[in-house]
N, C-alpha and C positions, 0 to 999 in steps of 0.2 A: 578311856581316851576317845573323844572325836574327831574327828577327821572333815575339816569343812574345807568343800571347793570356792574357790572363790571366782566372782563373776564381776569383775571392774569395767564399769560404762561410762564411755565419752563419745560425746557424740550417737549415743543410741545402740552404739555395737558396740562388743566384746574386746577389750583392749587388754594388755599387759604393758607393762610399761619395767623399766630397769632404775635401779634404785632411787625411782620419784621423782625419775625425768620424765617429763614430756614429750621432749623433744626426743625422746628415745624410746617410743613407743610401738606394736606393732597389734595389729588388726586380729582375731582370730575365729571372729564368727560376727557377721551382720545383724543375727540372732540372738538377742541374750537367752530370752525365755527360752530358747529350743538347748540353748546349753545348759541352763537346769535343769530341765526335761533330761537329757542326757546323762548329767550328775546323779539325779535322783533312780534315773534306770539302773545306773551302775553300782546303786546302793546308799548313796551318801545318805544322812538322817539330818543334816543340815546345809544350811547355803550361807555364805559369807556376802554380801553384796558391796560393792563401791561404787557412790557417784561423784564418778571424780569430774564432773562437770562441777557438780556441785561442792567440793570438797575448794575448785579457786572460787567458784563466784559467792559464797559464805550463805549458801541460801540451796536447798532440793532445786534439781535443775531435770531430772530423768524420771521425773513421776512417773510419766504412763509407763516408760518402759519396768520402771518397778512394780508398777502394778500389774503389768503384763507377766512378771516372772510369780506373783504372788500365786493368779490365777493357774498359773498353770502345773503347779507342783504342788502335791499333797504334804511336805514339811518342812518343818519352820524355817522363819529364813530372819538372820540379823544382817543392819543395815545399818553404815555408814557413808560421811563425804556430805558437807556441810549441812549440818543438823544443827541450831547454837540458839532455839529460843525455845521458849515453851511450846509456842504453837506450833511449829517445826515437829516436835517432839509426839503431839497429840493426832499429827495429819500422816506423818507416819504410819503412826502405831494403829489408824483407823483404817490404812489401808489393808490391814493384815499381815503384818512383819510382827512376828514375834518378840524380837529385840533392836532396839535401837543406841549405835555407837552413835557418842560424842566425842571429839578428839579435841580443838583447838579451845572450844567454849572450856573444858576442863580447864586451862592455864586460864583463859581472858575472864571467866567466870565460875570462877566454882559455887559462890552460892547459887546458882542457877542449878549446879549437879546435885548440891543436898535437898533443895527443893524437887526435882524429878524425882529424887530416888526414892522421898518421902510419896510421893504421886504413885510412881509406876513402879517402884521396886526391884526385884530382880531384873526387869525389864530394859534396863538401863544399863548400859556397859561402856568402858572408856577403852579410849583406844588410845594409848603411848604409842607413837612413835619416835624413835630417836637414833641421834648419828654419834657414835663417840660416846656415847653415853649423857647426851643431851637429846631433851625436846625439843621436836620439831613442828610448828603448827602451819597452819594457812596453805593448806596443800605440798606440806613439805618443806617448803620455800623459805619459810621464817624461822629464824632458832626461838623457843619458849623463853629462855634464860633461865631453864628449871633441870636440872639432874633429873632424868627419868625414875628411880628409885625413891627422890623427895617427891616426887609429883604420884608416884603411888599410894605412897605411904599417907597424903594429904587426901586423895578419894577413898580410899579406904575410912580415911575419918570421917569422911562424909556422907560414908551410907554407903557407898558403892560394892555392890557383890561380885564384882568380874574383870580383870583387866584384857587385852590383847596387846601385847607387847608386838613390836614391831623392830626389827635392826634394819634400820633405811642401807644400809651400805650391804648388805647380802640380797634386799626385796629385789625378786626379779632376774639375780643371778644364776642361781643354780650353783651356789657355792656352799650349800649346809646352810642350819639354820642355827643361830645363836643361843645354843642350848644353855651353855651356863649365864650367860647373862640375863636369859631368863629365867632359870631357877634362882638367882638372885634378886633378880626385882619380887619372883615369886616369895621369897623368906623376908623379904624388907614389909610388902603389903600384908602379908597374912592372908592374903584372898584367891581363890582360884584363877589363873591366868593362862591365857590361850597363846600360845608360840606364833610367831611367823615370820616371816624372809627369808630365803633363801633354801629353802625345803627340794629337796632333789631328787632321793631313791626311798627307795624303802628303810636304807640303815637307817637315814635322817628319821624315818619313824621309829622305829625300833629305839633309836639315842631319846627322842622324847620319851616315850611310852616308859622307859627306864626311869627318867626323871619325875615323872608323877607325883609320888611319893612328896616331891617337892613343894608340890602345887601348880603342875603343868594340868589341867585338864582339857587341852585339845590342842589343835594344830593348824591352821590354814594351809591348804595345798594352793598351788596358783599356775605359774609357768610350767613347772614340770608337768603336769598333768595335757597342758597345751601342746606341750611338746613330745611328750609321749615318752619323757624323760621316767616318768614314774608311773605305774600301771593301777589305774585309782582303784579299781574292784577290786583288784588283789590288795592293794592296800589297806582296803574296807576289811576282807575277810580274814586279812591274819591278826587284824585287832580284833574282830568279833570274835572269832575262836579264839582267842587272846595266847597265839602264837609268839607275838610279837611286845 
């Protein structure tokens, strides 16, 4: 099980935002890179990144500052928030990100996803997000018109090795995180998938870490961590000595 902090950027700093509002956002460091920096002292072995600048304008909009977090942390780091063309995909992946999420180009374009994955492989991962059990694209804002489980079940045929599920109506609350919904999109795709919204204490790890089996293999932490809601290093080390 991994355990990835996440570092969502608007406007250059460190923001959180509540279930995909904007308008409902709150500031928590000016710094991104110094909060990786952070992350990584406290153990983490991955970074989650978002440019959610980039995620409305349909276009990477926080280069430097993504390349400011690249530089300054010894591991890996995947990244989303408007990524939707090849070359998108290749300027990325040249700046040193590990992995690169797609989320809306999956609905608006999927042969674009079996062409990447045939390119970059593992390296390639989608990101569902959805409300009610719908896809939600273009920063959240737009519904896909796609069931999140057919939209799995369609990248998975197209080569895709990785989903991150997303439940837009817990992101950001601190209300648990959609464990069975996603160990059901996890049995529809067949593919390894990564939990997130609304992740709180530690049980919320512990309820994942249970689920594996499923095809859960990681977790985004986010607001909890901000808020001191969940204690990230401890969180780290009761899954390394696999306590948890």
């Amino acid at each position: 099980m991994i355990i990835f902090p996440a570092i969502d950027i608007r406007g250059g700093k460190c923001v959180r935002l509540t279930e995909g509002r904007f308008d409902q956002e709150t500031v928590f460091a000016d710094n991104p890179a110094a909060m990786a920096i952070k992350w990584a002292a406290a153990g983490a072995t991955y970074l989650h990144v978002v440019d959610l600048d980039g995620a409305l304008a349909g276009k990477p909009v926080n280069v430097s500052v993504i390349a400011e977090i690249v530089q300054s942390v010894a591991i890996p780091i995947q990244i989303g928030g408007g990524i939707r063309t090849l070359n998108n995909i290749e300027t990325v992946l040249a700046s040193g990100v590990e992995r690169v999420i797609l989320g809306s180009v999956a609905v608006r374009n999927p042969e674009l996803v079996k062409t990447a994955c045939r390119e970059f492989g593992e390296r390639i991962v989608i990101g569902i997000d959805a409300r009610d059990g719908l896809v939600a694209v273009e920063g959240w804002g737009v519904s896909g018109g796609i069931a999140a489980e057919e939209l799995a079940k369609r990248m998975a045929d197209k080569g895709v090795a990785r989903i991150i599920y997303t439940d837009i109506s817990r992101d950001g609350t601190l209300r648990g995180v959609n464990v069975a919904a996603t160990a059901s999109l996890a049995r529809a795709a067949g593919i390894p998938v990564i939990a997130s919204g609304g992740v709180s204490s530690i049980e919320d790890i512990r309820l994942i870490t249970q689920a594996s089996a499923e095809g859960i293999e990681g977790v985004i932490v986010g607001k909890a961590i901000y808020t001191g809601a969940l204690d990230l290093p401890a969180a780290l080390a009761l899954v390394r000595e696999g306590v948890i």
